[in-house]
C-alpha positions as a LaTeX table, in Angstrom:
\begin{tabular}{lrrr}
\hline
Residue & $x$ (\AA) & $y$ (\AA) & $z$ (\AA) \\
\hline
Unk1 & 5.30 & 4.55 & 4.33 \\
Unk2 & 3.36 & 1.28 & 4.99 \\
Unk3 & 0.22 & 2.09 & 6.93 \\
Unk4 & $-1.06$ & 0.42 & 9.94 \\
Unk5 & $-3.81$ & $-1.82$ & 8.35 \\
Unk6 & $-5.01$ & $-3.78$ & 11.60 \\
Unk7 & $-6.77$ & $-0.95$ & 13.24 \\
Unk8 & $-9.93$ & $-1.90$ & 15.71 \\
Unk9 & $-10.81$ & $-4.87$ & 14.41 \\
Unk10 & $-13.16$ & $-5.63$ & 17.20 \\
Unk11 & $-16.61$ & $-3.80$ & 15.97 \\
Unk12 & $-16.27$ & $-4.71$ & 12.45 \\
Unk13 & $-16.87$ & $-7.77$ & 10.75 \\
Unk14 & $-14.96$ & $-8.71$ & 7.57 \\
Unk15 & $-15.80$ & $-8.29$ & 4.09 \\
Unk16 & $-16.78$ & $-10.97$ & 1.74 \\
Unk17 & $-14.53$ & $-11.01$ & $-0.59$ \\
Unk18 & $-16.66$ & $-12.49$ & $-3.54$ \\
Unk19 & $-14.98$ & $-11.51$ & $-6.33$ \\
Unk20 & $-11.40$ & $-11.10$ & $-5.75$ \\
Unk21 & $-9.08$ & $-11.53$ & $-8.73$ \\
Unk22 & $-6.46$ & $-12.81$ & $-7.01$ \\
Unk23 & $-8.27$ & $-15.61$ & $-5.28$ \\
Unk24 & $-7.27$ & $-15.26$ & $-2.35$ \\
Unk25 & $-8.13$ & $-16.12$ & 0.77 \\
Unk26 & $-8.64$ & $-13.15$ & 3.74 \\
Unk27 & $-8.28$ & $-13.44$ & 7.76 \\
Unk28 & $-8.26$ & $-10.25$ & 9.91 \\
Unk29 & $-4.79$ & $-8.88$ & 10.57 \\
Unk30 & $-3.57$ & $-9.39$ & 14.07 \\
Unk31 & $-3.92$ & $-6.39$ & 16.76 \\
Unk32 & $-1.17$ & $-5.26$ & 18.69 \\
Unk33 & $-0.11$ & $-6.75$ & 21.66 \\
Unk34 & $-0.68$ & $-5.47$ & 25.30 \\
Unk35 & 2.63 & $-4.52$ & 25.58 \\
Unk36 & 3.29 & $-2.48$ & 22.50 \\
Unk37 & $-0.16$ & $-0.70$ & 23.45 \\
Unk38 & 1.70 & 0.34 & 26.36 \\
Unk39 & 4.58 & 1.78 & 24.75 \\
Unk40 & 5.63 & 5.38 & 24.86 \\
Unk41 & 7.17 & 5.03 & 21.57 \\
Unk42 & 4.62 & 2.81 & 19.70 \\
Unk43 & 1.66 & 5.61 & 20.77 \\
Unk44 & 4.03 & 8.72 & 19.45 \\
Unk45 & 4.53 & 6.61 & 16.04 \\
Unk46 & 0.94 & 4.90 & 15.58 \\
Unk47 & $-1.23$ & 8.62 & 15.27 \\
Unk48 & $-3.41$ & 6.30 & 12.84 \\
Unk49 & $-7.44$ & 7.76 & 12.63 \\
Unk50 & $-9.84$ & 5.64 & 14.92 \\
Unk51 & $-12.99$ & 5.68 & 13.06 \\
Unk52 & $-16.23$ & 6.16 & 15.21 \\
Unk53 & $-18.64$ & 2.79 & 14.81 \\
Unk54 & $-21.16$ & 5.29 & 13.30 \\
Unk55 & $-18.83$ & 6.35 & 10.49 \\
Unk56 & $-17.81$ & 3.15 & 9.57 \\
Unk57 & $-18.64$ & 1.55 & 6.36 \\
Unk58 & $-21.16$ & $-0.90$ & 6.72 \\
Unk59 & $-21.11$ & $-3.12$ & 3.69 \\
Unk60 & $-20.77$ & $-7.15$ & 3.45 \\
Unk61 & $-20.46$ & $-7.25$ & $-0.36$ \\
Unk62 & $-17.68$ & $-5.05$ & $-1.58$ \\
Unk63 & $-16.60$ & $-7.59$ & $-4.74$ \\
Unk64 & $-12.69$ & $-5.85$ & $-4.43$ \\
Unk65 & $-11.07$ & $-6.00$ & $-7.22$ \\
Unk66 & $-7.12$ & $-4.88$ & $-8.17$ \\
Unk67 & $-5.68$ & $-3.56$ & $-10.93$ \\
Unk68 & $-1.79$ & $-1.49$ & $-11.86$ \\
Unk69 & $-2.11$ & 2.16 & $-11.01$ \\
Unk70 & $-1.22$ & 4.96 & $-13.40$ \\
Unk71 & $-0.22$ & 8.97 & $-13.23$ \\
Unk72 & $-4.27$ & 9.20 & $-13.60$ \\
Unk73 & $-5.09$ & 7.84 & $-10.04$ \\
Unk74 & $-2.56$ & 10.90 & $-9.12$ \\
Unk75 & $-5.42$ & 12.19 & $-6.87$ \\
Unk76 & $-7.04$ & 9.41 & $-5.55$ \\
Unk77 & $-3.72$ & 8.04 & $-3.88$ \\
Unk78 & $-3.30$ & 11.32 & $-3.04$ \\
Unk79 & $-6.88$ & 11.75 & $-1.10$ \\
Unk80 & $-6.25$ & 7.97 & 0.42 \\
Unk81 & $-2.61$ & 8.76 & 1.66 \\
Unk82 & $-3.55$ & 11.93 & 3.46 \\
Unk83 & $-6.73$ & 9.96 & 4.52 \\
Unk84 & $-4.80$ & 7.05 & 6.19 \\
Unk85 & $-1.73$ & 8.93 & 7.73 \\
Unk86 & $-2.76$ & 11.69 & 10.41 \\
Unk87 & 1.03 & 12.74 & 11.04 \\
Unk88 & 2.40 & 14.68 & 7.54 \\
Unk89 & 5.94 & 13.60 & 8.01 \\
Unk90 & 4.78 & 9.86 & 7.29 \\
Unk91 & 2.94 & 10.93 & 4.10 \\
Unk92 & 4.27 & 10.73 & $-0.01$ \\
Unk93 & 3.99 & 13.89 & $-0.97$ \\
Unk94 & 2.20 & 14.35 & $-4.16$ \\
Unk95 & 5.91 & 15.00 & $-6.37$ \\
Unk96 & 6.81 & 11.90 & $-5.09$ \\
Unk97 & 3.24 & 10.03 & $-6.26$ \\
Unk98 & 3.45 & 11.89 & $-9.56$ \\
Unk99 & 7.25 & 10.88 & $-9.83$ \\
Unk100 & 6.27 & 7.12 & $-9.30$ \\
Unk101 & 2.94 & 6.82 & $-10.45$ \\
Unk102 & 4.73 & 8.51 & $-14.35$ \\
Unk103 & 8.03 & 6.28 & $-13.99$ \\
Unk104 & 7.28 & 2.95 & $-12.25$ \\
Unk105 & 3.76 & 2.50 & $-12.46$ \\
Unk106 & 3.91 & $-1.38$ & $-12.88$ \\
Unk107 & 4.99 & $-1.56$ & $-9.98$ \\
Unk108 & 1.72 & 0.35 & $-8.11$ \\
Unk109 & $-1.20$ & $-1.34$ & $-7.39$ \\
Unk110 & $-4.70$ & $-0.34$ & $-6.34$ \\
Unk111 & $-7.43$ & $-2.17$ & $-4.61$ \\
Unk112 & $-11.06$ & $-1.20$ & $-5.98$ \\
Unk113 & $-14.45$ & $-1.49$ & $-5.50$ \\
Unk114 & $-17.29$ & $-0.37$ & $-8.28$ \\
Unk115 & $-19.66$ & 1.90 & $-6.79$ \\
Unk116 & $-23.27$ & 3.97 & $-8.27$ \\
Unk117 & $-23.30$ & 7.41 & $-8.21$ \\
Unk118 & $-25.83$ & 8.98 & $-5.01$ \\
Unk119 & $-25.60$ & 5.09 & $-3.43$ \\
Unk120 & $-24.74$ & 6.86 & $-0.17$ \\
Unk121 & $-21.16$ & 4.95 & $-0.37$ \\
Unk122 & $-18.60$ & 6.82 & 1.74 \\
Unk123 & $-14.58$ & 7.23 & 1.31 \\
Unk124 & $-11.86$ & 10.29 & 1.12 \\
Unk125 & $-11.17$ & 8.58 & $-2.45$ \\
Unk126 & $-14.38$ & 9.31 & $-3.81$ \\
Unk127 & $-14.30$ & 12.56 & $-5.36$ \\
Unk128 & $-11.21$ & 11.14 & $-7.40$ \\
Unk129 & $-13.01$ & 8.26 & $-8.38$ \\
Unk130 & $-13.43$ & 8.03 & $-12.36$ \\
Unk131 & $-16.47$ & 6.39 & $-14.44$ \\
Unk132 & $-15.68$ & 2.23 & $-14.80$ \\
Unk133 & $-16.40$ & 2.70 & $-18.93$ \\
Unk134 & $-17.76$ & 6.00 & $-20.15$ \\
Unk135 & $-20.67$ & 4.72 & $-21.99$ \\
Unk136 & $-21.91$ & 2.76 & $-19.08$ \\
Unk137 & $-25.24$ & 4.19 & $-18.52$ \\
Unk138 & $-25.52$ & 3.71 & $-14.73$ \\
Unk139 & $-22.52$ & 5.65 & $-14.57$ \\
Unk140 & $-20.66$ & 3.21 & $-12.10$ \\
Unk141 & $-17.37$ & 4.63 & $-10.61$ \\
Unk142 & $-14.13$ & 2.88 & $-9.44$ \\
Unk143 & $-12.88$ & 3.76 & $-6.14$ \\
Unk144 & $-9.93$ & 3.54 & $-4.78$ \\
Unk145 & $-10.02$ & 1.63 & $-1.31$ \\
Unk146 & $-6.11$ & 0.99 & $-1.07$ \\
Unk147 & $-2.71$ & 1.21 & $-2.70$ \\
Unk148 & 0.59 & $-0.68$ & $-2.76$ \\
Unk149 & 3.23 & 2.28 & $-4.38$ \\
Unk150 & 6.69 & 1.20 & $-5.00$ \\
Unk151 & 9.62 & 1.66 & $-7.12$ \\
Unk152 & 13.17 & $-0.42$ & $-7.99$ \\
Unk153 & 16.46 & 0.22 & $-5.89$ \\
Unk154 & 20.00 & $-1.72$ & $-6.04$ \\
Unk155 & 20.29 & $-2.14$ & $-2.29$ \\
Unk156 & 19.02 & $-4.82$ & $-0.83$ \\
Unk157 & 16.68 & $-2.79$ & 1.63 \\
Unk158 & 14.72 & 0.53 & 1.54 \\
Unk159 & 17.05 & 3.94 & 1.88 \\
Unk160 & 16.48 & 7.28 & 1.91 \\
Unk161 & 17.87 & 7.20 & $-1.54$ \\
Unk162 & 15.64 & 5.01 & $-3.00$ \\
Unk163 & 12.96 & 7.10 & $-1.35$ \\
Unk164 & 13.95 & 10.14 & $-3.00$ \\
Unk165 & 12.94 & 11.98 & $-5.66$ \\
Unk166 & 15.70 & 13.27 & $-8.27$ \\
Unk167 & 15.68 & 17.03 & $-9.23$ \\
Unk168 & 14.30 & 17.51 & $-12.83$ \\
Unk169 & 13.25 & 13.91 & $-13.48$ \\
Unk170 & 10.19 & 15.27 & $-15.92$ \\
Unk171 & 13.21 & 16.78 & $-18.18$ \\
Unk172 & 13.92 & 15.32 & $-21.31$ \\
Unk173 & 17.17 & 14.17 & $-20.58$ \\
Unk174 & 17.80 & 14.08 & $-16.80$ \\
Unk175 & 20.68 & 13.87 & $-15.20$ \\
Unk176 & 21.62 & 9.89 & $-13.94$ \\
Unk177 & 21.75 & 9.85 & $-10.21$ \\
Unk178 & 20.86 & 7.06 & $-7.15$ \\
Unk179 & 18.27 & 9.05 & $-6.06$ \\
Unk180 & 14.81 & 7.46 & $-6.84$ \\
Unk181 & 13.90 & 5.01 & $-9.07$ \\
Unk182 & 16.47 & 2.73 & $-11.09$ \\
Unk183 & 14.96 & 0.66 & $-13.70$ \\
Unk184 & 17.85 & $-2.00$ & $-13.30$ \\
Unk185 & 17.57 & $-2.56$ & $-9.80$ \\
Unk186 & 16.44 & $-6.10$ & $-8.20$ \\
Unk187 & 14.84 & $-4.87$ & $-5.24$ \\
Unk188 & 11.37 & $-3.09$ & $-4.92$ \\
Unk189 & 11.01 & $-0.76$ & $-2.44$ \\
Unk190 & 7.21 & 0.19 & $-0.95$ \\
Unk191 & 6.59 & 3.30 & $-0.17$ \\
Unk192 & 3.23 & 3.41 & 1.04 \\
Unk193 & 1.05 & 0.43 & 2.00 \\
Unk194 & $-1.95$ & 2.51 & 2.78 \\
Unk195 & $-5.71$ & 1.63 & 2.90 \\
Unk196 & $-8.78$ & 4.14 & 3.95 \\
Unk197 & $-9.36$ & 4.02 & 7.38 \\
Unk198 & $-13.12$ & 3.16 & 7.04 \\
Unk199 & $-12.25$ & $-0.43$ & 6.01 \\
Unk200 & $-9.47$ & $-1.35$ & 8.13 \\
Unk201 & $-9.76$ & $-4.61$ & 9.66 \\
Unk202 & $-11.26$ & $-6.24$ & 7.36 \\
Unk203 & $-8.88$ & $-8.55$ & 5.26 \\
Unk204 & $-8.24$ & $-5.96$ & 2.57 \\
Unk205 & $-4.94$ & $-4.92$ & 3.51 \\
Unk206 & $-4.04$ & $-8.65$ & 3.50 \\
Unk207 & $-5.65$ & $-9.10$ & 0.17 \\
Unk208 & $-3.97$ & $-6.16$ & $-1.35$ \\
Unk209 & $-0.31$ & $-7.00$ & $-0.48$ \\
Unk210 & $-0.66$ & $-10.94$ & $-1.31$ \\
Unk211 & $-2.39$ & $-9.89$ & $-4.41$ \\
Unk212 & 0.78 & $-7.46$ & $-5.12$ \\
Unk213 & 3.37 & $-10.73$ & $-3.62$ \\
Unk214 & 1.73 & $-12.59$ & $-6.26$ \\
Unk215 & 2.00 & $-9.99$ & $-9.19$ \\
Unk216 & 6.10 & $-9.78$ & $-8.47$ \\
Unk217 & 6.63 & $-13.24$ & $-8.22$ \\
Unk218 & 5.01 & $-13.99$ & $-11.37$ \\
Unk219 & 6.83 & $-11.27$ & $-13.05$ \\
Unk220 & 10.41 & $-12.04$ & $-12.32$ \\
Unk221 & 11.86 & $-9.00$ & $-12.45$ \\
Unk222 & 12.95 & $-8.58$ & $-8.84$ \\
Unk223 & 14.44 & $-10.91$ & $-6.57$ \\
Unk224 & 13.28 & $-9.29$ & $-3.09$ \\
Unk225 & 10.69 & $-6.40$ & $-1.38$ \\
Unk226 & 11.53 & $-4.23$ & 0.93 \\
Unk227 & 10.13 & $-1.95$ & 3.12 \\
Unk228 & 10.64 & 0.15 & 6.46 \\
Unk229 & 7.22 & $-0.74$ & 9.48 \\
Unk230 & 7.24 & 0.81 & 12.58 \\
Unk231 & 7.43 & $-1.61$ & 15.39 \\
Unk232 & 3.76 & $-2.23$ & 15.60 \\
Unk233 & 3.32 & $-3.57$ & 12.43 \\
Unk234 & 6.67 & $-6.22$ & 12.13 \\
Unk235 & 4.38 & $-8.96$ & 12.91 \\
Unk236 & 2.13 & $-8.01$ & 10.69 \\
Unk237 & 4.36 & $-8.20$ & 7.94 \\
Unk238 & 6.06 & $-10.84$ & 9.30 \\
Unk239 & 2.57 & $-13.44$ & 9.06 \\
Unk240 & 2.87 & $-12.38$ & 4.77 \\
Unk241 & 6.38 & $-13.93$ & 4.90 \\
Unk242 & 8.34 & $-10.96$ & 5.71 \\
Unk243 & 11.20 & $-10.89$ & 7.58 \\
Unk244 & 12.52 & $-8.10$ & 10.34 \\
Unk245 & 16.49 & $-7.32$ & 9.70 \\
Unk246 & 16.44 & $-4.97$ & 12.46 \\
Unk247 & 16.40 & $-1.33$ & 12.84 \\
Unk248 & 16.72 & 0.84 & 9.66 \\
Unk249 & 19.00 & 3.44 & 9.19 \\
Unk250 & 16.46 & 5.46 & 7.16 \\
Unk251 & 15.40 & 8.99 & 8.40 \\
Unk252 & 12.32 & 9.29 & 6.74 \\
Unk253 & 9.46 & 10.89 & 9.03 \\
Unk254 & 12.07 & 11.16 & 11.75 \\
Unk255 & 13.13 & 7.31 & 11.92 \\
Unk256 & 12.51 & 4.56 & 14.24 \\
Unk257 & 12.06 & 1.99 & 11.32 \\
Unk258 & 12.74 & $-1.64$ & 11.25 \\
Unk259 & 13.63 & $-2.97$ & 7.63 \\
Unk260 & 11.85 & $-5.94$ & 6.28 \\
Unk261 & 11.91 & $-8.04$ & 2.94 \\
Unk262 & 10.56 & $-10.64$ & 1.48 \\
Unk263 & 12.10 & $-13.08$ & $-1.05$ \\
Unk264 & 10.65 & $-13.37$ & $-4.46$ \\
Unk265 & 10.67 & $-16.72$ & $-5.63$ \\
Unk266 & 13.20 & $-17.77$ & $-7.82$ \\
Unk267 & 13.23 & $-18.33$ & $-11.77$ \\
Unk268 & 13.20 & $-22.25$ & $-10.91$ \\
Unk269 & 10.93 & $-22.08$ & $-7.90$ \\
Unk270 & 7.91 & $-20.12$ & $-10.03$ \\
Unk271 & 8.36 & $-22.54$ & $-12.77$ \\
Unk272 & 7.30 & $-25.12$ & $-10.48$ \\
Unk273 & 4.82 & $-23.37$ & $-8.83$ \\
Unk274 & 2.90 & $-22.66$ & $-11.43$ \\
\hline
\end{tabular}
């Protein structure tokens, strides 16, 4: 499930982003407010890792970079979901990464940095990292900093349906169900908007899901996103153009969602845009 990407801003400066893809421009995400810090029910539901000033990364020249994920980053969104969700009931489980990552991986996206072997460069991610090109002879690696996974539905906002998985979906002729993916649906669902906890606060989460806004407007082959936040993070979400429909009816994790989408522009409205 989306990940709370505007964790203690205060200590870190952000990244310059000096070679982002996307071109786009970064501003740290906005902290909670007073009052939500003081709610019972925000505190049980944040449980996201507060990483010591020590242990954070310290680098001002990342160059991020983004790129479609594939069933071969299987273990690196793996290491980053565990990484950035303390509470296992809010974590994919890996069938469910596999499941998406095999079926719907256009609609995944990573966010990267390239990084030398023995640099001293820290993240969970970085034992699943792979070599950029194989004959590169400094042996650079990619690693994964944060991930946007998703997959289609034909309701207009996340369910637990659409976050299922259906039984024997590796067979060679499953059996049709609403559980999971459906190629023909118009709305894409995120599962897990999740960035390593070391570079929070920076911009990346920001970059990351305008990047992936930009990606499925250009595409046209959904009309909305949705996803379920956790009332800490609406107006988050809500600054990227999302809107709050109210309280979801999803039980993942235990509930206490609020549903959000965002409208893709239309075939029209991209043509003039550019």
């Amino acid at each position: 499930m989306p990940r709370d990407l505007s964790k203690d801003e205060r200590s870190a400066d952000p990244v310059t982003l000096t070679e982002s893809p996307n071109s786009v421009m970064t501003e740290r995400s906005p902290s909670p407010t007073s009052s939500e810090q003081s709610s019972p029910s925000t505190e049980r539901q944040r449980q996201f890792v507060i990483v010591p000033e020590a242990q954070q990364v310290e680098a001002t020249n990342l160059h991020p970079y983004t790129r479609p994920l594939t069933v071969s980053d299987l273990d690196a969104c793996v290491a980053l979901e565990n990484a950035a969700f303390t509470n296992p009931n809010d974590r994919a489980t890996p069938e469910k990464f596999k499941y998406r990552l095999s079926k719907c991986g256009e609609l995944c996206l990573g966010i990267y940095c390239t990084v030398l072997p023995n640099s001293g460069f820290r993240a969970e991610t970085l034992a699943a990292s792979r070599p950029i090109e194989t004959a590169r002879k400094n042996g650079a690696i990619s690693v994964l900093l944060g991930h946007v996974v998703a997959s289609k539905t034909n309701d207009s906002t996340a369910t637990d349906d659409s976050m299922g998985v259906p039984e024997n979906w590796d067979s060679p002729h499953p059996v049709p169900t609403k559980r999971g993916h459906q190629e023909a649906g118009r709305t894409i669902v995120l599962h897990s908007v999740a960035l390593l906890p070391g570079f929070q606060g920076r911009g990346l989460g920001r970059v990351l899901l305008m990047a992936y806004v930009q990606n499925m407007n250009g595409a046209g082959i959904a009309d909305r996103l949705a996803l379920i936040a956790h009332d800490h993070m609406v107006a988050w979400y809500e600054k990227l153009g999302f809107t709050n429909l109210g309280k979801s009816a999803t039980q993942f994790g235990g509930g206490g969602w609020f549903d959000m989408i965002l409208e893709l522009k239309q075939l029209q409205s991209r043509a003039t845009y550019g």
